[in-house]
C-alpha positions, 0 to 999 in steps of 0.5 A: 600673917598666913604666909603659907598662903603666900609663898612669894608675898615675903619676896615682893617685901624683899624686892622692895615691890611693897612695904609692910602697909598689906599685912593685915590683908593676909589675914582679913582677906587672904583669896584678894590679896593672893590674886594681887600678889599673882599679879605683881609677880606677873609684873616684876619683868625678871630678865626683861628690865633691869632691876635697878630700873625697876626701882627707879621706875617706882621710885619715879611713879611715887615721887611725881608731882602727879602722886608724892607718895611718900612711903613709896618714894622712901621704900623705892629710894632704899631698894634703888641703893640696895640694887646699886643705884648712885645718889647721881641716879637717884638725883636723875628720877628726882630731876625728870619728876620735876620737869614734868611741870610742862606739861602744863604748858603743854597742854594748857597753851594750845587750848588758850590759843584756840580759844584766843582765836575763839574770841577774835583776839589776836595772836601776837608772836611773843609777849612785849616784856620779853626779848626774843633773845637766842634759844641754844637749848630749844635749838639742841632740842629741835636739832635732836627731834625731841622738841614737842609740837604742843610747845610751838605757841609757847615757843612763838609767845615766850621762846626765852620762858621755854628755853629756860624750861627746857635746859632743865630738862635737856641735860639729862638725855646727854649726861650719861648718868643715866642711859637716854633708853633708861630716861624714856622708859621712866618717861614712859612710865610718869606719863602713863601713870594713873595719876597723870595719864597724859596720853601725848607723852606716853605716846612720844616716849614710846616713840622714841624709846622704840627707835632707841631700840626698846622691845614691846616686851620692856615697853610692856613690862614698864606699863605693867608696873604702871598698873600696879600703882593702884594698890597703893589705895590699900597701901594707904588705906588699909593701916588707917583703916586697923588704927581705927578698928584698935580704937573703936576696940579699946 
């Protein structure tokens, strides 16, 4: 490996930043991999994020549904521990990955609702097995003006489904394990990556993390990781891609 060439490649391997998956790259393309790495370290967001946060925001990009990256999700989980992270926090990214679901009903239920009314079908409040029943969640929800308006229809025809949806999720801005700035930023982070790219979402967190007190340059800094998901191709691909040239060499 020319790391000679690449006198912060070694650091981005002890940051966690990535694994060893790039190695052969120093040696079959050592101009490409240089201007990467001259971006990654552009996007490490030294004295602008926390690094715990850091890890915690590659931890989740890699762990969401939208991607299971699971090298990533295994490197991040023992950088987010080397930098002092708890099983809590851990569990916390685990937690908000996994509400992520909703957004299905976010977007899916307003286009069933505008091709409902399309069709001439009625729009009838609630859907007749449920009992419309309290909603403390969806109450606490609206009360802290986080209750998304893509979620009304789904509140009108099933309130008693989103309730339980939402106390999934709801828990984590309240307790404490990690900052609610923190959560938007992660938030900010699921939304916006290339393998999800919901647009309403990003908007909203960033919304709201800007009224938490966030700066543009950590808003910034959280996209910037982002856009370094998509090295993960080469990550990948490139340790497939040495097995085989072994093989067709044997």
């Amino acid at each position: 490996m020319q790391h000679n060439l690449f006198p912060h490649y070694r650091a981005l391997r002890d940051t966690g930043a990535l694994g060893s998956e790039l190695d052969p790259l120093t040696e079959w393309d050592p101009t490409w991999i240089a201007s990467w790495v001259a971006l990654a370290r552009d996007a490490q967001a030294e004295g602008v994020l926390d690094p715990k946060l850091v890890a915690l925001i590659r931890l989740n990009l890699d762990v969401t549904a939208t991607h299971l990256y699971r090298p990533g999700v295994s490197r991040h989980v023992r950088e987010a521990i080397r930098l002092g992270a708890t099983r809590a926090e851990i569990l916390e990214v685990f937690k908000l990955a996994s509400v992520v679901g909703i957004h299905a009903c976010a977007v899916g239920v307003p286009a069933l609702a505008e091709e409902l009314a399309r069709a001439g079908i009625p729009d009838e409040p609630a859907v007749a097995s449920v009992t419309p029943g309290a909603t403390p969640v969806c109450d606490a929800v609206r009360a802290n003006g986080m209750f998304n308006p893509l979620w009304e229809t789904l509140y009108r025809w099933d309130p008693q489904y989103l309730e339980k949806f939402l106390a999934m999720g709801f828990g984590l801005w309240t307790d404490n394990i990690l900052p609610p700035l923190w959560i938007e930023f992660l938030c900010i982070a699921g939304d916006a990556a290339i393998t999800h790219m919901y647009g309403h979402g990003t908007q909203r967190h960033i919304e709201a993390a800007l009224r938490l007190g966030a700066t543009r340059a950590q808003i910034l800094a959280v996209l910037k990781i982002v856009s370094l998901q998509g090295i993960e191709a080469c990550e990948l691909a490139v340790p497939m891609l040495e097995h085989a040239m072994r093989e067709d060499a044997a």
